[in-house]
C-alpha positions as CSV (number, residue, x, y, z in Angstrom):
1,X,21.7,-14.6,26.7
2,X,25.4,-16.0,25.6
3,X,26.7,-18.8,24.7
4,X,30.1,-20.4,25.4
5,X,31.3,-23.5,27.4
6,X,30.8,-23.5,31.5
7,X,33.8,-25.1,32.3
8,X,34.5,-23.4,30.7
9,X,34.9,-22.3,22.6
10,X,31.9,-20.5,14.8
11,X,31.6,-24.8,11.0
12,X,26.0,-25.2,11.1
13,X,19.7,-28.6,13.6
14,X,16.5,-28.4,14.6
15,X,16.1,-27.2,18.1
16,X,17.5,-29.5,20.9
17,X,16.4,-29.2,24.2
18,X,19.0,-28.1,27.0
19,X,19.8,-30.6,30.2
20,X,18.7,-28.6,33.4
21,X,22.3,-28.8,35.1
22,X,25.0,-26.4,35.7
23,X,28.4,-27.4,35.9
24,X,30.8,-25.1,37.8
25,X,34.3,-24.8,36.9
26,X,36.6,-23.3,38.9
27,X,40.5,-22.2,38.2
28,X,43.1,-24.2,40.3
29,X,46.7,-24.4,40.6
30,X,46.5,-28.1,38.9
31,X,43.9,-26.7,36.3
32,X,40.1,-26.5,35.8
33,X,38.3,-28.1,38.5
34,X,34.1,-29.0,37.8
35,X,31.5,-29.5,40.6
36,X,28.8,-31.6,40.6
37,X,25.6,-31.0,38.4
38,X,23.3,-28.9,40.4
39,X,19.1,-28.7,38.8
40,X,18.8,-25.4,36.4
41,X,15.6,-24.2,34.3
42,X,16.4,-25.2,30.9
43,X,18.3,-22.8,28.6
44,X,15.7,-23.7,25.6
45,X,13.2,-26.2,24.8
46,X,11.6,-26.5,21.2
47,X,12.3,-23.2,20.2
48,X,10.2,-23.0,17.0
49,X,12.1,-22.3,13.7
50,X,13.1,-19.1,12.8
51,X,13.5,-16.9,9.4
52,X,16.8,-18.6,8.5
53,X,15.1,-22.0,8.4
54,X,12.5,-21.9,6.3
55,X,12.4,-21.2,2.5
56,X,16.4,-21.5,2.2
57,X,16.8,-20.1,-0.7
58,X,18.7,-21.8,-3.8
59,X,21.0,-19.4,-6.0
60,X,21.4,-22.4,-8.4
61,X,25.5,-22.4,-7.9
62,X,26.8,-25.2,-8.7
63,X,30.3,-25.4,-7.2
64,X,31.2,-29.2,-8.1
65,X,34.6,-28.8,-6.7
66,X,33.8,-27.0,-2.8
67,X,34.4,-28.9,-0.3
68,X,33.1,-28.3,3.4
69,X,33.7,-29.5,7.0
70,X,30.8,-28.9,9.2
71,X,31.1,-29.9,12.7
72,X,28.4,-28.9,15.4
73,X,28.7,-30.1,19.1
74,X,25.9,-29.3,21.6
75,X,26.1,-32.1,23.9
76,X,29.5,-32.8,25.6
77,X,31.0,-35.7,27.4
78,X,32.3,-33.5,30.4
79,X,31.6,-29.8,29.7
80,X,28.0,-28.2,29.7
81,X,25.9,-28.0,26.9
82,X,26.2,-25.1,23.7
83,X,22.9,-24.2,23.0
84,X,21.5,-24.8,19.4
85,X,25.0,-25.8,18.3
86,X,24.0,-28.5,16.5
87,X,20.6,-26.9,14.8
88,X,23.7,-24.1,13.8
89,X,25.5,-26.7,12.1
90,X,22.7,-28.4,10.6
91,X,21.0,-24.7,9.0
92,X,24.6,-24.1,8.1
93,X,24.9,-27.5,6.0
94,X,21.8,-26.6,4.0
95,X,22.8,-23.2,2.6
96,X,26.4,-24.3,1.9
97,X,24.6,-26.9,-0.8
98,X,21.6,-24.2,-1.5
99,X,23.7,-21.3,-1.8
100,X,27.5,-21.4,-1.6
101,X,26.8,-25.0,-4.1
102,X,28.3,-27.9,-2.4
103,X,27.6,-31.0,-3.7
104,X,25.5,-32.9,-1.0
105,X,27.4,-36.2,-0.7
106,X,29.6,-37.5,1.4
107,X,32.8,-36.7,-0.7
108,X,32.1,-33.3,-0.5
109,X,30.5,-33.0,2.4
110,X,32.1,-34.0,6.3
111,X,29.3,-33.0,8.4
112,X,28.9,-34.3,12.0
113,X,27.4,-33.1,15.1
114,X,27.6,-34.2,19.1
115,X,28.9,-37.5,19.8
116,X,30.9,-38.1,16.5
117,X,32.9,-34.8,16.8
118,X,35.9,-36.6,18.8
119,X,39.2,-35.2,19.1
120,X,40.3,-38.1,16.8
121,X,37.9,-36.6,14.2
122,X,39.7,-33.5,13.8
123,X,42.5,-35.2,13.3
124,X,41.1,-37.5,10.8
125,X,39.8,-35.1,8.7
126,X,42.1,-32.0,8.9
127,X,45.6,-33.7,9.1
128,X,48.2,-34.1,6.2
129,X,46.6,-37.1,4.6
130,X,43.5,-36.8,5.9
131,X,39.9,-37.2,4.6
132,X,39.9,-33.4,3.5
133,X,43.7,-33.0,1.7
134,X,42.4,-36.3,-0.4
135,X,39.4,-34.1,-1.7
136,X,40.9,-31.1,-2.3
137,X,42.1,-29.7,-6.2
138,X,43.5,-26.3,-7.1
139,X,39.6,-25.2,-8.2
140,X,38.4,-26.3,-4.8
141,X,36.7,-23.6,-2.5
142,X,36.8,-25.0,0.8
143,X,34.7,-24.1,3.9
144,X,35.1,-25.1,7.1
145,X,32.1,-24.3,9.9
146,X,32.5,-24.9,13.5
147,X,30.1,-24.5,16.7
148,X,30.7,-25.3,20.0
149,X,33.3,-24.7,22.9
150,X,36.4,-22.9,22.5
151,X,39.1,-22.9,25.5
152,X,42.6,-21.5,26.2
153,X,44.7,-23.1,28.2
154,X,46.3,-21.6,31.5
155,X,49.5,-22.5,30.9
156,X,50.5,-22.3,26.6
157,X,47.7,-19.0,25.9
158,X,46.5,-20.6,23.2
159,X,43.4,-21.5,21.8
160,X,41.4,-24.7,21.6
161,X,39.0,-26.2,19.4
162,X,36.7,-28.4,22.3
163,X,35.8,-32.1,21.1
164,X,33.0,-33.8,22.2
165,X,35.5,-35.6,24.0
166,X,38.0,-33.4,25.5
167,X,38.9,-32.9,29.2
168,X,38.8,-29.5,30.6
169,X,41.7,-30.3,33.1
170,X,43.5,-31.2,30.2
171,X,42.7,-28.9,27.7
172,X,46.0,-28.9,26.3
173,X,46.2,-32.8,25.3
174,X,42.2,-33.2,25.2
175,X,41.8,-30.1,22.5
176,X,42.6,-29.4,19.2
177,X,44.5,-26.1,18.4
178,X,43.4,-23.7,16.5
179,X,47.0,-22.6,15.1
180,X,47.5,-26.4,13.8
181,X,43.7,-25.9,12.4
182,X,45.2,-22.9,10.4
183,X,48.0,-24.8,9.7
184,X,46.8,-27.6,8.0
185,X,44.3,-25.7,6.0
186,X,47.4,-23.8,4.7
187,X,48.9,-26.9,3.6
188,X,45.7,-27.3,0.8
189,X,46.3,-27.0,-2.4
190,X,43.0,-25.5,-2.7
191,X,41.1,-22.1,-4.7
192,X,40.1,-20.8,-1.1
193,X,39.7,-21.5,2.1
194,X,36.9,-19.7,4.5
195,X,36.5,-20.8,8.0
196,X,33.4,-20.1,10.1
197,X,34.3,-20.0,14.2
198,X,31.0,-19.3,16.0
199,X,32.7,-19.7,20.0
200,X,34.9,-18.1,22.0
201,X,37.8,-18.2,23.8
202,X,36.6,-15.7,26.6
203,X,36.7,-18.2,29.9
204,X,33.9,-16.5,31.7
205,X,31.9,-19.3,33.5
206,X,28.2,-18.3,32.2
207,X,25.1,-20.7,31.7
208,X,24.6,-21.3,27.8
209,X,28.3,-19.2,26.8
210,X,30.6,-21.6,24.7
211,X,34.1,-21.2,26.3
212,X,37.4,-19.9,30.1
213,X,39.4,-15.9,31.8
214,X,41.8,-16.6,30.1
215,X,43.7,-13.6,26.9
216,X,44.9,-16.1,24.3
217,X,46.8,-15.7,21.3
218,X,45.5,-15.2,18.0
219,X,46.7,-17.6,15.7
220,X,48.5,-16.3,12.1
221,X,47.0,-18.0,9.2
222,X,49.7,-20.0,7.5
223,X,48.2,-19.0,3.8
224,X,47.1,-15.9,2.1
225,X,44.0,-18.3,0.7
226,X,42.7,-18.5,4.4
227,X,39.7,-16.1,5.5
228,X,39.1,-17.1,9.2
229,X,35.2,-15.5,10.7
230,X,35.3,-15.6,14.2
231,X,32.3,-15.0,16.3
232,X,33.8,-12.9,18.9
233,X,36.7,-10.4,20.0
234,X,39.3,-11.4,22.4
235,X,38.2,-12.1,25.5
236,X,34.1,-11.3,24.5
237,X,32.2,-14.2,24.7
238,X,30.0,-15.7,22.0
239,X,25.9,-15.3,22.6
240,X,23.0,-17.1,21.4
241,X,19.9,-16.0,20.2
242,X,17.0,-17.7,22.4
243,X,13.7,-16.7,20.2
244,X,16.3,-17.6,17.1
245,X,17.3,-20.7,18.1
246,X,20.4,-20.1,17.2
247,X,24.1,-18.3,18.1
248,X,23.7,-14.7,17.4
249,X,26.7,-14.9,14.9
250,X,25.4,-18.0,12.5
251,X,22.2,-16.1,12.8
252,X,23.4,-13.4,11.3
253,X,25.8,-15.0,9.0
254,X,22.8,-17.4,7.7
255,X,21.0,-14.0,7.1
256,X,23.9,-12.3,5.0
257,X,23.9,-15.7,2.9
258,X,20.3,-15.1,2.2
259,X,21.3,-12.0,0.7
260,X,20.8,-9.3,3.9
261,X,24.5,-8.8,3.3
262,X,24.4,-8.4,-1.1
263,X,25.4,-5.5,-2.6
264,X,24.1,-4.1,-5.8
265,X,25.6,-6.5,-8.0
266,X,23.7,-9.1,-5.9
267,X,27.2,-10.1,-5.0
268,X,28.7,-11.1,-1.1
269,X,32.3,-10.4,-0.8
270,X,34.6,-10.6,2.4
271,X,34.5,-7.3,3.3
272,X,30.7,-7.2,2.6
273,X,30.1,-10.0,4.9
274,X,32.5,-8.5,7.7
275,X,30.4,-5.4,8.0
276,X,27.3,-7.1,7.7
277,X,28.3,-9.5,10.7
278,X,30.0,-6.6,12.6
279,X,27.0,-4.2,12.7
280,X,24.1,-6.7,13.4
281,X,26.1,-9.1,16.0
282,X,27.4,-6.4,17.7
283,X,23.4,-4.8,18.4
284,X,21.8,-7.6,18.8
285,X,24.2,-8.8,21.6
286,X,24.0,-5.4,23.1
287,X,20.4,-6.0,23.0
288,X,21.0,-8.9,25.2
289,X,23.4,-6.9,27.4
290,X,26.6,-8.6,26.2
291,X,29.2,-7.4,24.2
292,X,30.5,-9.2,20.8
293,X,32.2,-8.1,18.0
294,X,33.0,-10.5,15.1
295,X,36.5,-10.5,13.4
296,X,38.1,-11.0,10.4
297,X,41.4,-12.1,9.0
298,X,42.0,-12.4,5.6
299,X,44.5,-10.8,3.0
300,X,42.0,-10.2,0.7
301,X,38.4,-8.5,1.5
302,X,37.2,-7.6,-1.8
303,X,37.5,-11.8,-2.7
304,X,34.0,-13.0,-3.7
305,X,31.9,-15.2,-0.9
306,X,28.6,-15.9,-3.1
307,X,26.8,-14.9,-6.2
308,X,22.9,-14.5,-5.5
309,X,20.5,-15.1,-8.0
310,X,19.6,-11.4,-9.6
């Protein structure tokens, strides 16, 4: 089963329960056009918690100067639903504090899911000025997760962050651009920037896929401190996990944090975490007769992610 947006874009709940509509979305000279709800079987209801959930494990790292962004929509305005979106966001929230060693307060931590997750939110928080480049010192590791809908838009090819918010007709004032994303992270004067992107950009209209058909560009990363993980490949969409409860890529990401991913030295790196995510997305979704292959960009794939506990 996948996961995207219907009319249709990986910062980490329990399990929500998905509205039994489907929205159909259909491309038109003028833009994206939506139909009325129709009555669906729900995607998922209380899916129990999974492995990822329970006995999160605490490496005793204490990183007083991190700093992470944590943004999880599930339920949208005028777009359908991303399945266990917000459980992502939440599951993702306790290992940055339990393993990667964020301070769990609210100068260290933005974390909102659903309604709060306006367009005017990104802004707030990402823009020159903002809540985050207030926080940030040269010894801060930052980390910025997102899950929900990604979108391109017919006209520009490039790639949209979905508010809670946005308008699907109007993707292009409505959303929030990944390039000015990777363009105000690069303006930090931070340690280290990673970026967690579990959606997709892929446009296929599917129940429970967060996305539109639509190749965009990728985005350069303004700064050599940047590491983006992205969820999917081009035009692949981004899956969920339904006995999980979660996207297959924050599944598997939440697994390599565990220590799944750890090498010898009990150690993640980038390039570690790249392989791990690469080899177990990529089955799993086969598994669910989709195709998705995480991606990478960084400069630097031997950079540390996490020490474990030995």
């Amino acid at each position: 089963m996948m996961k995207c947006i219907q009319f249709v874009l990986f910062l980490f709940i329990a399990a929500a329960s998905v509205s039994a509509q489907e929205v159909t979305i259909e491309s038109k000279p003028g833009g994206w056009s939506a139909s009325k709800p129709t009555t669906k079987k729900p995607l998922a209801v209380n899916v129990p918690p999974s492995d990822v959930d329970i006995d999160i494990p605490n490496t005793g790292t204490k990183n007083p100067d991190a700093i992470a962004v944590i943004f999880g929509i599930e339920d949208y305005k005028r777009v359908s639903k991303v399945p266990f979106a917000a459980r992502d966001a939440e599951a993702f929230k306790k290992y940055a504090v339990g393993v990667l060693g964020v301070t769990d307060d609210k100068n260290h931590i933005y974390y909102e899911t659903n309604d709060n997750v306006t367009k005017t939110e990104f802004e707030k928080v990402f823009a020159s000025g903002g809540w985050l480049s207030k926080r940030v010192t040269p010894k801060s590791d930052v980390y910025v997760y997102y899950a929900g809908h990604g979108a391109p838009d017919a006209k520009d090819k490039k790639a949209y962050l979905v508010p809670v918010d946005a308008d699907g007709n109007y993707i292009a004032q409505s959303g929030y651009p990944l390039d000015q994303l990777y363009l105000e992270l690069g303006k930090l004067k931070a340690k280290s920037i990673t970026v967690f992107i579990d959606a997709c950009f892929s446009g296929e209209l599917v129940e429970g896929k967060r996305a539109l058909p639509i190749p965009v560009q990728s985005p350069s990363l303004s700064s050599d401190k940047i590491t983006v993980f992205s969820a999917a490949s081009g035009t692949q969409t981004s899956n969920f996990y339904p006995e999980k409860g979660h996207g297959i890529f924050t599944y598997y990401l939440l697994k390599a944090l565990r220590g799944d991913a750890a090498g010898k030295d009990n150690t993640i790196t980038v390039g570690e975490l790249a392989e791990y995510l690469s080899a177990n997305v990529s089955k799993t979704a086969g598994q669910l007769d989709s195709e998705q292959t995480p991606e990478v960009k960084t400069k630097d794939k031997s950079r540390l992610v996490v020490k474990l506990k030995k």
